[in-house]
N, C-alpha and C positions, 0 to 999 in steps of 0.2 A: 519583761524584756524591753529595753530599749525599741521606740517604736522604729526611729528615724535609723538606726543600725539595722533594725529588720528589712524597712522600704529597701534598703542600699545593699541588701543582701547579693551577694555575686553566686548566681546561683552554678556556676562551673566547680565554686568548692564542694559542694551535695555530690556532686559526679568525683570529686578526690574520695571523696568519704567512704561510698558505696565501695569504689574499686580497695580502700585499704582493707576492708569489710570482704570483699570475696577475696581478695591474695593474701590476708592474714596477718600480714607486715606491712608498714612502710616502704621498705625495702625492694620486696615485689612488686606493690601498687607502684612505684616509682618506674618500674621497669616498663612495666605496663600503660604508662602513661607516658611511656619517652620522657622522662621528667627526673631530675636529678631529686636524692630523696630530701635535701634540707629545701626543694621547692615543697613537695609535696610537705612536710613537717610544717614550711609558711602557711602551706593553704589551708589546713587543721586548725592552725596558730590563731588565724585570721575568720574561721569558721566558729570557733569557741568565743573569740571576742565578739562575732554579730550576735550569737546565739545568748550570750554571755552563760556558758556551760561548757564545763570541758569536753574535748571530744574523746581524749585519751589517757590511760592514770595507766603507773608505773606497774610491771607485773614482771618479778623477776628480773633476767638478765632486757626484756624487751618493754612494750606497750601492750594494753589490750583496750578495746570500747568500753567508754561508760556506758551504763546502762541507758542512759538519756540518750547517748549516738545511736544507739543500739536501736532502739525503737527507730530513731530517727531513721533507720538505715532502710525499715521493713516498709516504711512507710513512704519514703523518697522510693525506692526501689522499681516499682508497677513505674510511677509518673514518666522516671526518668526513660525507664526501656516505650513505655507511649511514646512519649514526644522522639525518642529514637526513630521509630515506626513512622511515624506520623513523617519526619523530615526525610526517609527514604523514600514514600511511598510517595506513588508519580504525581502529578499535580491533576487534578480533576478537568477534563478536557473540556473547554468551553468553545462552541464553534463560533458566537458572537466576538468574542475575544484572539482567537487564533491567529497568532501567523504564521503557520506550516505553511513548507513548500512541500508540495508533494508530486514526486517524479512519474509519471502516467508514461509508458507504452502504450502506443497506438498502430494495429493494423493500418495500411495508407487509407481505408475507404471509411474507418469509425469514425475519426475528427468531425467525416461530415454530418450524420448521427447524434452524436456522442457531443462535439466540444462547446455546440454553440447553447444547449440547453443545462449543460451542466453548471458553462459560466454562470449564467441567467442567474442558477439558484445558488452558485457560492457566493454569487454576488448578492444575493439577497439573505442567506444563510449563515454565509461565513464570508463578509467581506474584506476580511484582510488575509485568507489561506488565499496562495499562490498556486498557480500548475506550472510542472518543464515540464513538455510535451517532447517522449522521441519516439521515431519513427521505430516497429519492431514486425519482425515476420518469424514462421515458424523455428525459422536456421537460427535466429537470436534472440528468442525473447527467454530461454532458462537462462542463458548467460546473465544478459541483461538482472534477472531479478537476482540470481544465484550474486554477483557481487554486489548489489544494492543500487544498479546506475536506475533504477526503475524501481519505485515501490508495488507500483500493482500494474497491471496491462490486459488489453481488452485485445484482442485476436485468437485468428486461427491455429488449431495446434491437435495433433492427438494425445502421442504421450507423453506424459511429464513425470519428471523425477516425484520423490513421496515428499519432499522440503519443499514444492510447489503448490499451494492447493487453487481449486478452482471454482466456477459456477459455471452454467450457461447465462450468455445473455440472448441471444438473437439464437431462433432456427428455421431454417430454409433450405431450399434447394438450387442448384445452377438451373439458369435462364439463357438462351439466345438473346442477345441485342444488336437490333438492324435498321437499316434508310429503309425503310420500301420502295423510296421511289429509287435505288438503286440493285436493291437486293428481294427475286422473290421467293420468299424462305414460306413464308405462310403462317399459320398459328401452329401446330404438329408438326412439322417436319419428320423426315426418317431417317435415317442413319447415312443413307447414300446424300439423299441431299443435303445434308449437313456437311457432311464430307466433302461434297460438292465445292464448297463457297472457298473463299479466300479469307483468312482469317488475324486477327489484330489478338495478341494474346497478352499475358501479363506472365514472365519470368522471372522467380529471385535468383536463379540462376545464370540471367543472362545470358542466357541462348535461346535458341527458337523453340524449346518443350517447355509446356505449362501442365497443368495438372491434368488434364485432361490424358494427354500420352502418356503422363503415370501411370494414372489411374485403371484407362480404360485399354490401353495399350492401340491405341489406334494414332493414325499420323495424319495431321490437317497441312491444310497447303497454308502457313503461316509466311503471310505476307509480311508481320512486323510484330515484333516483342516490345514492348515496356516495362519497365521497374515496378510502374505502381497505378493503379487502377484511377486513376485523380483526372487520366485525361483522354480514358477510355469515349470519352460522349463525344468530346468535340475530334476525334478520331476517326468515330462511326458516322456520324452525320456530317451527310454529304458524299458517303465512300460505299464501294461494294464491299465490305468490311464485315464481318461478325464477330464479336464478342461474346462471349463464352465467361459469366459472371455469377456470383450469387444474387439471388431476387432480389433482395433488400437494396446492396446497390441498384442494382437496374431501375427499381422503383423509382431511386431519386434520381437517377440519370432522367427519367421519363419526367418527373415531374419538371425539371427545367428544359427539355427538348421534347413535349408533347407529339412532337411529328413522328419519332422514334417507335418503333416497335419490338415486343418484347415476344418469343416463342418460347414451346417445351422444349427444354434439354434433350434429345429423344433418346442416352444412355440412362438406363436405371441404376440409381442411386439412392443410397440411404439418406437424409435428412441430417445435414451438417450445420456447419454455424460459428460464433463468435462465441468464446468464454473470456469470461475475468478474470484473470487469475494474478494469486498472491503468495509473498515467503510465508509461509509457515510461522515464523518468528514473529513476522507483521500482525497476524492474527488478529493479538488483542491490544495494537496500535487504536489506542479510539477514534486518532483523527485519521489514520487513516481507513477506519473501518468506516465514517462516516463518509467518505469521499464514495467507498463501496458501496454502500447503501445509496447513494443519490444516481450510483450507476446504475444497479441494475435496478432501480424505480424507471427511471429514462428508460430504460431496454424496455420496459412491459409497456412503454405508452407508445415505440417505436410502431407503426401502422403495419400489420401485414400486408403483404404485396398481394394489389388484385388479380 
C-alpha cells in the first residue's frame, strides 16, 4: 500500500463502506446517508484508490463487496460504532475546569447559612462554576424547578410531586426571639403568655397569618407581618416584639445581637427543617450533583442551636 495515500486516508469513506455493507446497495446506503448515489459511488471510488483494492466487483445486474472490503467492513465496524459512543457520550465533568452556571433556590434565611461558605469552596473547588441565586418559598419552589428556572433549592416544603427528589439538610424546631429589656417572655413561657405579647411575624401570603395560625390554629396579636425573615432581628431589638422562627435562624440572629434572647416554642411540634431538593432529571447532572454534595457537607458543619 501506498504509505502517504494511507496517512491521507479520509476516514468518513470507512463510514460509506460499512453503511453500503448493512443496506446492501449503493442505492440505499445513499439514502441513508442523505447522499446522492454517484456521491457515495465517488467515496468507494476514492476508498479503492487509498486502499489501492477494489471495494466493489460487478455481480449481475448490481455490485457486491470484495472480499478484502468485506473484512474491511468486520473490522472498521466495533471502531467506527466506539468513536460513535465515545462523541455522544457526555464529556467527563471536571470541577477545576467548569463553567456551569448553576441556578440555586433559596429559602430568604439559607443564603445566610448556605452562600457565604459554599462560595468559599467553589472558589477554591471550582473556580470558574457560577451560582444565580433566587429567592424560593413553599408556594414556589415545584414550579421553579418543574420549569428549570432553578436547578436545585434548599428550603421549606412538605409535599412534593415524585419528578422532585429531596434530602434533608438542617432539623430543628421553632424558638421565640425577644429584647428583654422590653419583653418579659422568660426561658419556658406558656401558651397564655405567649399569646400574651405582641408579635412581628413572617407571611408569604401577605397578610397577618403565619404558620403558626396554620398550624396550631391559635390567633396572636400581630402587630406586623413581613415577606422574609432577613430583618426579623433588627425589628426585635429594641421592640416589644416577638418572633416566632426556626432555631437555626435565631441562632444566627443571636450571634450578631447577643443581647437578644431566644425561648421555648411552648406549642408541641414535630422537628421540622430545610431540604435540598432536585429534578429528577438533574440527578445524574455531575456538576450539578457536585454543587449537592458541597451542600449538604455545609448543612452537617451548620452548629446546632444551644
Amino acid at each position: 500500500m501506498n504509505v502517504v495515500r494511507a496517512r491521507n486516508l479520509d476516514l468518513n469513506l470507512l463510514r460509506v463502506l460499512v453503511a453500503v455493507a448493512d443496506a446492501g446497495s449503493v442505492t440505499k446506503a445513499a439514502a441513508r446517508l442523505y447522499l446522492t448515489q454517484s456521491a457515495v459511488s465517488a467515496a468507494l471510488s476514492r476508498l479503492s484508490e487509498s486502499l489501492e483494492t477494489p471495494m466493489l466487483v460487478r455481480h449481475g445486474r448490481g455490485a457486491i463487496l470484495t472480499s478484502r472490503a468485506a473484512r474491511l467492513v468486520t473490522e472498521v465496524r466495533p471502531l467506527l460504532e466506539a468513536m460513535l459512543q465515545a462523541s455522544l457520550a457526555p464529556a467527563r465533568f471536571d470541577p477545576r475546569k467548569s463553567e456551569r452556571i448553576i441556578r440555586v433556590g433559596l429559602a430568604d434565611y439559607a443564603d445566610e447559612w448556605l452562600l457565604p461558605p459554599l462560595l468559599r469552596r467553589l472558589g477554591r473547588d471550582a473556580p470558574n462554576m457560577r451560582l444565580v441565586c433566587t429567592p424560593v418559598q413553599f408556594r414556589t419552589v415545584v414550579e421553579a424547578l418543574a420549569t428549570r428556572r432553578v436547578d436545585l433549592a434548599a428550603t421549606v416544603i412538605d409535599k412534593l410531586p415524585q419528578a422532585i427528589l429531596r434530602t434533608p439538610l438542617i432539623r430543628g424546631h421553632f424558638v421565640c426571639l425577644f429584647d428583654p429589656r422590653h419583653v418579659n417572655l422568660g426561658a419556658r413561657p406558656g401558651k397564655r403568655a405567649y399569646l400574651a405579647q405582641e408579635h412581628v411575624i413572617v407571611s408569604f401570603n401577605g397578610d397577618l397569618r403565619g404558620t403558626v395560625e396554620d398550624r396550631f390554629g391559635v390567633e396572636r396579636r400581630v402587630r406586623c407581618s413581613v415577606a422574609s425573615f432577613s430583618a426579623i432581628g433588627a425589628i426585635v431589638d429594641g421592640s416589644p416584639l416577638v418572633a416566632t422562627l426556626p432555631d437555626v435562624f435565631a441562632a444566627h440572629v443571636l450571634r450578631q445581637r447577643p443581647h437578644l434572647r431566644s425561648a421555648r416554642f411552648p406549642f408541641a411540634h414535630p422537628a421540622g427543617g430545610m431540604d435540598l431538593l432536585w429534578p429528577a432529571a438533574l440527578d445524574e447532572d455531575e456538576a450539578c450533583a457536585f454543587v449537592r454534595a458541597a451542600i449538604i457537607d455545609i448543612a452537617r458543619q451548620v452548629p446546632a442551636p444551644s
